[in-house]
N, C-alpha and C positions, 0 to 999 in steps of 0.2 A: 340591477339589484341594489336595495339598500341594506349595507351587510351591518349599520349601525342599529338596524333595527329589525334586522331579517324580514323586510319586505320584500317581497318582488313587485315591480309594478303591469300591473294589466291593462291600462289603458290612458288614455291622454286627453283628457278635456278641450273641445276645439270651439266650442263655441254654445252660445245659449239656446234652447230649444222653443221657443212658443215665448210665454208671460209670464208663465206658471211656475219658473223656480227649474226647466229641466234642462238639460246638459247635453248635449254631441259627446259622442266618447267615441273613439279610433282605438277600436281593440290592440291589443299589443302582444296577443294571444295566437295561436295555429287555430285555437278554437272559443270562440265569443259564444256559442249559446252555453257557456258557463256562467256568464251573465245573470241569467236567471236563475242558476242556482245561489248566489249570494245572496245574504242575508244584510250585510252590513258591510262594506266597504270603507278604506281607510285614506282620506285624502290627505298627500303630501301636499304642508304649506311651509313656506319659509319663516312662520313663527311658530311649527313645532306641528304633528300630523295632527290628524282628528278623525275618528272613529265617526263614519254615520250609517244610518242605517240606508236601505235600499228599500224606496217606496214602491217603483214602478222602475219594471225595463219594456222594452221595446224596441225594435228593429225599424232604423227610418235612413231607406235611401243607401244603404250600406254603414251604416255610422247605427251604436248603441245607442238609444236617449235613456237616459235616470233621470230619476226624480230621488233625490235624496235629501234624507230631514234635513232642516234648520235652511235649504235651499228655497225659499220659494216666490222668487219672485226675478226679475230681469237682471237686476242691480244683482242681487246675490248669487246670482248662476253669471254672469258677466264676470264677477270678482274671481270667479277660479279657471277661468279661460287659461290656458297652457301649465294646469295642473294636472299632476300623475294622481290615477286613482289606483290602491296598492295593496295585494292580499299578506300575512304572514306567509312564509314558505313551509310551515309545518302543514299550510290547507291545500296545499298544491297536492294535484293527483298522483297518484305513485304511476311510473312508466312502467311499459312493458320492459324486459331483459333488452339490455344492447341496445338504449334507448336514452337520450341523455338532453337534461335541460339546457338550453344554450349558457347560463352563466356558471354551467357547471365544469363545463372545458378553458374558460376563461383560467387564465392560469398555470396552465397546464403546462411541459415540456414539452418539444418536439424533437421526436428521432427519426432518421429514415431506419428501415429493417437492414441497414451495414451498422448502427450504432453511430450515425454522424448528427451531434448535437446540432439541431439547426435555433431554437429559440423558444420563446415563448410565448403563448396565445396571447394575446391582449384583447381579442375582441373577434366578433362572427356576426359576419353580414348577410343578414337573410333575406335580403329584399332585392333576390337574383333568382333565379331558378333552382340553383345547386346553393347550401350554406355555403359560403369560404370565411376557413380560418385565415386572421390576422397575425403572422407570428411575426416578433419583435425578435432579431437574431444578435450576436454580436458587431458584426460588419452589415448586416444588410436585411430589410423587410422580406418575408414572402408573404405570399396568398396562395391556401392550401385549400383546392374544393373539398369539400365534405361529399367523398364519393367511395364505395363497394370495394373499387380498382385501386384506390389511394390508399384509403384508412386502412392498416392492417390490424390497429389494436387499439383500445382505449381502456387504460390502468387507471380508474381514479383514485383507486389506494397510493400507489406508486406514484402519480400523478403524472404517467408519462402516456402520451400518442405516439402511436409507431403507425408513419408512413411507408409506402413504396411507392419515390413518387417515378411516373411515367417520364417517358426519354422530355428533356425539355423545360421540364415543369418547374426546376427549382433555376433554373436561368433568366425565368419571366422577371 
């Protein structure tokens, strides 16, 4: 998340598409055919973002291709190869209840259900089966799965996670 500008980003530019100005994009999403619902897309550049519109999406191979204005040609879809393309978080879907965006546990405290401070989330890996939370402790890392059995509570008022973790778990 870019909390300098309250974007989140949805996907990763990998590579040029065809001639024509279009883009490989690596959803960064649980769900890419949101895709077509944008209108206009905000690419993050390191001389400042830019707002463009969405000409054309498309599903190629597993990868999104765009075609977004002011893009249109090889040279210019080349030039933003491992750029984030990135919506406002006020256009993000609202969840269901008990339902929670991964940058939104980032930060978060960690208790077991005895009240034992273990740390705080720094980050959630989702590119395993099960999330695991990354908690930063005083004395030492864990890796907390995001599981039914585990998570006993999530206060993001409070801003605290109450585990119980299984015999084991906080040894790893």
């Amino acid at each position: 998340m870019n909390d300098e500008n309250n974007l989140i980003a949805v996907g990763r530019i990998v590579r040029y598409q065809g001639n024509k100005g279009e883009v490989r994009v690596v959803p960064l999403t649980d769900y890419p055919e949101r895709f077509y619902d944008y209108d206009r897309l905000i690419l993050e550049r390191a001389t400042g973002n830019e707002e463009l519109a969405v000409e054309k999406v498309r599903e190629h191979k597993g990868f999104i291709v765009l075609k977004l204005e002011t893009i249109d040609d090889i040279g210019a879809a080349d030039a933003i190869k491992d750029h984030l393309i990135s919506i406002p978080i006020t256009e993000l879907p609202q969840l269901p209840e008990d339902s929670f965006y991964v940058f939104e546990l980032e930060g978060l405290k960690v208790q077991t259900d005895t009240g034992a401070q273990l740390g705080e989330i720094t980050a959630v890996s989702t590119d395993t089966g099960t999330d695991i939370l990354q908690v930063k402790g005083d004395k030492r890392d864990y890796l907390i799965p995001v599981a039914r059995e585990i998570i006993v509570s999530i206060d993001q008022e409070e801003g605290i996670v109450t585990i119980k973790p299984i015999p084991g778990l906080l040894e790893l």
